[in-house]
N, C-alpha and C positions, 0 to 999 in steps of 0.2 A: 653916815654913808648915804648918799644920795644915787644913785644907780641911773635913774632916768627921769626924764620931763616930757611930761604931758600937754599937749598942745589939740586943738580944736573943738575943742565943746561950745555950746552957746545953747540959746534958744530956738526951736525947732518946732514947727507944726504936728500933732498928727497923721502920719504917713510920710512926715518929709524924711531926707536923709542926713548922712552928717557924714565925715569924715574925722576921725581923730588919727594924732600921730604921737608915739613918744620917740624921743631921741639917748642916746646916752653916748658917751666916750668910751666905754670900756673896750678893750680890742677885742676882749670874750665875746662877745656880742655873737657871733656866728657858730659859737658852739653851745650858745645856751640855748634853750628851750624860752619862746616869748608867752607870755600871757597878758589877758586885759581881764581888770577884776571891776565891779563897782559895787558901792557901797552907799546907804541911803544913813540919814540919822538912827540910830539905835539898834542897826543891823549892822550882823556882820558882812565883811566884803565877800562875795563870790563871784567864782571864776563864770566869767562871760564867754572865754574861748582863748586857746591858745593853741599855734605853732611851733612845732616840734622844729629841731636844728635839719630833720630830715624834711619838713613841710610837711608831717603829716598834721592832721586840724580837726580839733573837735570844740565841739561847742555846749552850752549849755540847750536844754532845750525849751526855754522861753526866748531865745533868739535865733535858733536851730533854721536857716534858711531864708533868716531877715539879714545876717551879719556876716562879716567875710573877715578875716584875719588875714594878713600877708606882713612880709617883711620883706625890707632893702637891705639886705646885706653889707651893702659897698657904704651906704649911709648911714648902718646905723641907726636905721628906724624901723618900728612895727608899725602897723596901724589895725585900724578898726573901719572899715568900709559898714556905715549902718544906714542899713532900710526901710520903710514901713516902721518909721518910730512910732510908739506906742508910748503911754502916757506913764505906764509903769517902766518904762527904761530910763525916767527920770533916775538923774544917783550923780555921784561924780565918780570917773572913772581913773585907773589908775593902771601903771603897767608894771611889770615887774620880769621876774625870772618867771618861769611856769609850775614852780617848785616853791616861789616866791621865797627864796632866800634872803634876801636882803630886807633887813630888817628895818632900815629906814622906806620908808616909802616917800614918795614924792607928792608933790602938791594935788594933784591929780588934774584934770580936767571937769566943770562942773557942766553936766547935760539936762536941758530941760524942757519937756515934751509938753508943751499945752497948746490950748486956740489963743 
């Protein structure tokens, strides 16, 4: 079960920004809960911030005021508005339900902050 795709990562300066997006088909989409999680080698994934179906938004708080969450409804997409990258936000990131249900994950997006 593949749920969504991750799209925009790359390599990034310190302080640049970046934009990611996932997409998915599912018609649920505007009644789930979005979240973006990321995960480094040998750790587990945690939640970087998620969108509630009502917009409400919480974040973790090592990106608490760097990151923005938002979602398009009509398309079907979340994203991840990121700022002031830092070197530890390096990870690949990944999106899911906010509950992360779905037990397939997707390829993620791979992010990596250096000079």
């Amino acid at each position: 079960q593949v749920a969504f795709v991750e799209s925009g990562g790359g390599l990034v300066q310190p302080g640049g920004s970046l934009r990611l997006s996932c997409t998915t088909s599912m018609n649920s989409f505007t009644i789930l809960s979005l979240g973006w999680f990321r995960q480094t080698p040998g750790n587990q994934r945690e939640m970087v911030a998620i969108i509630s179906v009502g917009g409400t938004t919480t974040y973790a708080d090592s990106v608490k005021g760097r990151f923005t969450i938002a979602r398009d409804n009509a398309k079907r997409t979340g994203y991840l508005e990121m700022n002031n990258l830092q070197v530890d936000d390096t990870a690949v990131y990944y999106c899911n339900s906010g509950d992360r249900r779905f037990a397939n994950w997707g390829q993620g997006t791979q992010v990596t902050v250096s000079s």
